[in-house]
N, C-alpha and C positions, 0 to 999 in steps of 0.2 A: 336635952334630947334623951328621949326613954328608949333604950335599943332591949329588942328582945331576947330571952336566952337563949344563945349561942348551940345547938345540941349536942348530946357528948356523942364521941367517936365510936362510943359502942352501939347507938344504934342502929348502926348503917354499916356494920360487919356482924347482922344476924344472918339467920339460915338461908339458902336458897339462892346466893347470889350468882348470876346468869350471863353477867354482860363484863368481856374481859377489854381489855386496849383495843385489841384487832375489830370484835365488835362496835365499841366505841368510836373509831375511828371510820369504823364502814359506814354509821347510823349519821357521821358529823358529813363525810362525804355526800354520802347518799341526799343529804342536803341542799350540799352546798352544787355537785357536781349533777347538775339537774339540767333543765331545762336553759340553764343559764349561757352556756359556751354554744348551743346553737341556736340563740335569739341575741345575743349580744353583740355577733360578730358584724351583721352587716350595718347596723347602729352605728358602730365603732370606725369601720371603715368607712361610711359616708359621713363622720365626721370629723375625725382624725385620719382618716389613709394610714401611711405606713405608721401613724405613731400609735397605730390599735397596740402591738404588743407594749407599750409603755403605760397606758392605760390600762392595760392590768395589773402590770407591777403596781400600779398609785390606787387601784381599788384594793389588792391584798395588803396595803399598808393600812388602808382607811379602817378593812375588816380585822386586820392586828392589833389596830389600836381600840377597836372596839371591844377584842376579844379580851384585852388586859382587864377592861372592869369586871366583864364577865367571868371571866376563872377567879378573880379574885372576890367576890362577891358569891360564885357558888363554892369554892372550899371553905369558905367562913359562914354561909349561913346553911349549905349540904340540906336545899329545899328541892323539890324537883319542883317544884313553882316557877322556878326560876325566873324569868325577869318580874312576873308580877310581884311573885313573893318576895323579891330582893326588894322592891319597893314599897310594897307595903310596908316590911318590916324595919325599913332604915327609916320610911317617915308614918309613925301609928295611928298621927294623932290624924291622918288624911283621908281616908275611907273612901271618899269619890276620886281623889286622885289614884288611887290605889285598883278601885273597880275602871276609871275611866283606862288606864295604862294597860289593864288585864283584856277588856274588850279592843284595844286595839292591838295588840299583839297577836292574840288569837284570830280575828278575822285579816290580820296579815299572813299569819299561816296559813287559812282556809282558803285565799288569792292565791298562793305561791301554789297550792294544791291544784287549784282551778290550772293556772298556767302548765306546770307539769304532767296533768292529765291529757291537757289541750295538744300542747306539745308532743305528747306518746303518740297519740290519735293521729295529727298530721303525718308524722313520718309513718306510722305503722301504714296506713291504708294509703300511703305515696304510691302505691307500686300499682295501685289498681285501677280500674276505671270508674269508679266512683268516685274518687280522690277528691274532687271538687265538690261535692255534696256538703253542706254545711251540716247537716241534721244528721249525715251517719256519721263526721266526725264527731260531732258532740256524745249520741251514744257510745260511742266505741270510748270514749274517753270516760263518760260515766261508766260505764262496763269495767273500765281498769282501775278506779278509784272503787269500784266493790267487791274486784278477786284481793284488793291490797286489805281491805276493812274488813274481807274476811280472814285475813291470812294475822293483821294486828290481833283480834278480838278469839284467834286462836289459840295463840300460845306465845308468850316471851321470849321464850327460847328459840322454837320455830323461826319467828321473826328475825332472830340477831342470827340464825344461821344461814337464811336465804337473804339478808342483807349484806353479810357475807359478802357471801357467790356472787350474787348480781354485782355487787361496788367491786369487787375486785377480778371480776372478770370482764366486767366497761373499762377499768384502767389500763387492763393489757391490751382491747382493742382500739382503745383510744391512743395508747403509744403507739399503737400500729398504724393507726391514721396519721398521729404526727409524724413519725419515721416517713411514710410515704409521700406524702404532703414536700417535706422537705427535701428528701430524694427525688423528686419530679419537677423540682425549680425550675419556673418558667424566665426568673430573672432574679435581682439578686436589691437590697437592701438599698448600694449606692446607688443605682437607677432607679429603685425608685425615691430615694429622698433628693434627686436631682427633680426630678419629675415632681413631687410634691407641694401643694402649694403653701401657704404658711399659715401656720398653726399657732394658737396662742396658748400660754401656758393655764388659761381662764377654760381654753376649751377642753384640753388634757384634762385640767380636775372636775369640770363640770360632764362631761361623759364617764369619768369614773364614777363621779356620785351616783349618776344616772343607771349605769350597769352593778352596784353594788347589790342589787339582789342574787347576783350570782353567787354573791357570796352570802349571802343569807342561808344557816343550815348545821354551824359550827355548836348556837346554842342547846341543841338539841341533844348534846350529852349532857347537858345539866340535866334534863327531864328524865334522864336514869341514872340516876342519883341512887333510888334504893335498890336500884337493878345490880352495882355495880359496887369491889372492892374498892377500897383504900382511895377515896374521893381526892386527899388532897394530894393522891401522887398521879390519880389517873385523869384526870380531870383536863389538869394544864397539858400534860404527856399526850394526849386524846385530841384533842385542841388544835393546840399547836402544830403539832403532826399534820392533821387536817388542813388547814388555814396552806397552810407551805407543801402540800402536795397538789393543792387546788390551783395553788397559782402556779407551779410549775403547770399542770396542766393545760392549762388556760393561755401559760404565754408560749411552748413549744408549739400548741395549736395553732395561736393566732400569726404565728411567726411563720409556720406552714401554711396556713391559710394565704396570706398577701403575697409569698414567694409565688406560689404555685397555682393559682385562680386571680384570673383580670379582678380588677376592682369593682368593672362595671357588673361582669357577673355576682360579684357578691351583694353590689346594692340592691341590683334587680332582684335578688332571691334571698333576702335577707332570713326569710327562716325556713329554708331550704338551703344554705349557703354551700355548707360544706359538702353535701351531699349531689348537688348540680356541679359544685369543682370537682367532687374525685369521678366525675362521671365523664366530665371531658375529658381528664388526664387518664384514668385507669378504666375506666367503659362501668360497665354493669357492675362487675364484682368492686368498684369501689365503691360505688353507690349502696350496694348492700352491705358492706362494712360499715359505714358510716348511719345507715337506717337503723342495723343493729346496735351498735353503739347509743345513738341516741336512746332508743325504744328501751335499753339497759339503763342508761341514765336518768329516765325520767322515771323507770317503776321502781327503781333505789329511792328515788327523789320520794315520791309518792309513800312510799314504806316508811322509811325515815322519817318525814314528818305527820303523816297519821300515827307513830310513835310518838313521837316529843311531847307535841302541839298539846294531843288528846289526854298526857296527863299534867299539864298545866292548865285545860279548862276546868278539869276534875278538880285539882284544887282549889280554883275561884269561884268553882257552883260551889265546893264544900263553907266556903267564909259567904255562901249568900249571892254573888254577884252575879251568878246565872244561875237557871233552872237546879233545882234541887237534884231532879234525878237524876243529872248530870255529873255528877261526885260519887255515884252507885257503883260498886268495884266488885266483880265474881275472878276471883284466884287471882289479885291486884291486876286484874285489869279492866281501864274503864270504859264499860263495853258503849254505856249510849253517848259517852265524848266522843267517843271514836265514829260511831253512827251519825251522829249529831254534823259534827266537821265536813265526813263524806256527803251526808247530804247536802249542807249549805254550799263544796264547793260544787257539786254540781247545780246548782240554781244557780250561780255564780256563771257557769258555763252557760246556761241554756241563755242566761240573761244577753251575754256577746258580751262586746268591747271589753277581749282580754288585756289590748294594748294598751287601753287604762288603768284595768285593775292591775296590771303588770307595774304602769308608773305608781301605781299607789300602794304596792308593796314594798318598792325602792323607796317612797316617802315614808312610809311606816317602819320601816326598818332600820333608817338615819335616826329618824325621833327617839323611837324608842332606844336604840343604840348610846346616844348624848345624853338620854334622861338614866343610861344605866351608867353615864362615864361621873355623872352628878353626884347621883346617888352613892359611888364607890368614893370620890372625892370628901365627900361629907362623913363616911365614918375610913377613911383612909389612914386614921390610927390602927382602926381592929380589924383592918384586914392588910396591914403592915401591905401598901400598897406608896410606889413611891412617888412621893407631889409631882417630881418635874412629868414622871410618865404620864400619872393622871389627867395632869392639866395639857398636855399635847394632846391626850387623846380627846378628850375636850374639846376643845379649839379643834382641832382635824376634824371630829366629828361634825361640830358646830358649823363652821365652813362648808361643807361637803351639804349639811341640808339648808345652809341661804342658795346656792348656788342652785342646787334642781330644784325650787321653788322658783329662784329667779327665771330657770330657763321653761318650766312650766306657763310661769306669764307671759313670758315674752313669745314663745313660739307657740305651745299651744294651750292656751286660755281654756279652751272646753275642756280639756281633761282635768286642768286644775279644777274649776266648777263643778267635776264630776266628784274630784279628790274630798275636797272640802263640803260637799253636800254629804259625803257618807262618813266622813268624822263628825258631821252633825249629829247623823242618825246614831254612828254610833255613840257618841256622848249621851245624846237623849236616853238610850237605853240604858246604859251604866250609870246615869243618875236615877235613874227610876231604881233601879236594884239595890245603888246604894242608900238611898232614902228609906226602902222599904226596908231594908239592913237596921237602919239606924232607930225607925220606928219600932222594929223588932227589942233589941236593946232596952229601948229606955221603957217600953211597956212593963 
């Protein structure tokens, strides 16, 4: 095995660095703290009941042990590539694997974007009477995927200071929602696990797999890699941070959520959940706590990953794999990845069936996640990563995607059909690049 040179540390402590921890840990949020805790929750509940908050705890283990290859992998190869480039560079000799792994990442980001957008748009226009209009939600949601593309393609700085604000001013209204939520107890834990009916420990993992795009969003400090000091201290510290504020997040909510809101009310309004509970218990102004919250949460989301995503495509246009001018950079940023993303996720929108592209960014996100727990196992000498972790995250990860394939078949078949027709399409396209790569070359 031919591994590439390693880069040294001085080139990633030159001039102009912009992106500190707080930053870094806003960009990992702004991620992960998306659209995910109000589409997850009524899933959760009408499949698990009271054990929704347990099912977070077992999704932030899955997303920890995902994270282990990933910091390990970005302090040692300090690519903002990051997962393509972690793969291409641990296997060289593979070029289509390397372009096929790049296109599926990237249009899992451009899905998660679509969702988030889609997300904003529902609750923003909740309040009106148009509310039910499908066609003003979609623009309103394009609309906010192009104040964020304009706000990326402005300024770096700009960026990580109103990423900021917005991540850390949804965490304080979102403790405000959990505090309330649980302060308004409709009833308490042992009633309802008396009431509950039985649960298998197959369905607890198979709903965590299922919701793990919630936590999809931590990678995304890798892709400011040249934004940011001292990689191998900020990286894991960033990270980590991230990963373990998301899940507290995620289970003080859901923990409020079942206390405080009938169950039946949350299945029935599964992505309206929390915002129909705080409405019964606290009237109006809960509802508008929670509208804001959300509408906070998803334009972090949206910010966030029109950062990452957009300089990891840039990368993989620069080796050939997509559109050239798509690696084009004015004051390092890349303006038509960024352009690029926003558009596809809104054709993504206009096209509908977000609840699939939604299952296919949880299936995109397990894959790619195992083939990075792989790839860090296979040079886990030089990124002094330790076997026994490796190989649990592995096997955790490996697990986690039989299981939402399994239940994909079983329950519903059309979306898998949907799943697997556009990893066709996109492999067709990533061989085509890399061919055309490869012809380049030997010419």
């Amino acid at each position: 095995m031919i591994f590439h040179k390693r880069p040294s540390r001085s080139s990633h402590r030159s001039r102009g660095k912009t992106l500190g921890v707080p930053e870094l840990v806003a960009i990992a949020l702004g991620g992960m703290v998306g659209g995910g805790i109000f589409t997850i929750l009524g899933i959760s509940v009408a499949m698990v009941g009271v054990f929704t908050p347990v099912v977070i705890l077992v999704g932030g283990l899955i997303a920890s042990l995902a994270a282990y290859s990933y910091i390990k992998l970005g302090v040692y190869y300090k690519d903002e590539g990051a997962t393509y480039s972690f793969f291409k560079r641990t296997f060289p000799g593979s070029p289509f694997a390397a372009s096929l792994i790049g296109w599926w990442i990237i249009f899992g980001y451009i899905s998660t974007l679509a969702l988030y957008a889609y997300t904003f748009s529902s609750y923003a226009i909740s309040r009106f009477a148009f509310s039910d209009s499908e066609m003003v939600r979609k623009l309103v949601a394009g609309a906010v995927i192009a104040v964020f593309t304009l706000i990326n393609v402005w300024s770096v700085k700009g960026m990580g200071k109103i990423e900021d604000l917005m991540v850390y001013t949804k965490l304080v209204i979102l403790a405000i929602i959990s505090f309330v939520l649980i302060n308004n107890s409709q009833t308490t834990l042992s009633v309802l696990l008396e009431q509950q009916g039985e649960v298998s420990m197959i369905s607890v993992l198979i709903v965590a797999s299922l919701t793990f795009v919630a936590y999809e969003g931590f990678q995304l400090v890798i892709n400011a890699v040249n934004e940011m000091d001292e990689p191998e201290r900020n990286i894991p510290r960033a990270i980590y941070s991230a990963i373990f504020i998301a899940i507290l997040i995620y289970f003080v909510i859901s923990l409020g959520a079942i206390l405080a809101i009938p169950f039946d009310e949350i299945i029935a309004n599964e992505e309206y959940a929390l915002a129909a509970g705080t409405n019964n218990v606290l009237g109006h102004w809960g509802t508008d706590l929670v509208v804001l919250g959300a509408m906070l949460a998803t334009s972090s989301a949206i910010s966030g990953t029109v950062f990452g995503a957009s300089r990891q495509m840039a990368v993989i246009a620069a080796d050939g794999f997509f559109p050239a001018a798509l690696a084009t950079r004015k004051n390092r940023i890349p303006v038509y990845a960024i352009l690029s993303m926003a558009a596809l996720a809104f054709a993504l929108i206009l096209a509908g069936s977000l609840q699939m592209i939604l299952e296919f960014a949880s299936v995109t996100f397990l894959l790619v996640s195992l083939l990075m727990a792989y790839a860090n196992f296979r040079i886990r000498a030089q990124t002094q990563s330790s076997l026994l972790v490796t190989v649990i995250a592995f096997l955790g990860l490996l697990v986690g995607t039989v299981l939402i394939f399994s239940y994909e078949y079983r329950n519903q078949p059309e979306q898998l059909v949907f799943i697997v027709t556009l990893y066709a399409i996109l492999s067709v396209g990533s061989w085509f690049f890399s061919r055309k790569q490869h012809r380049r070359h030997s010419s």
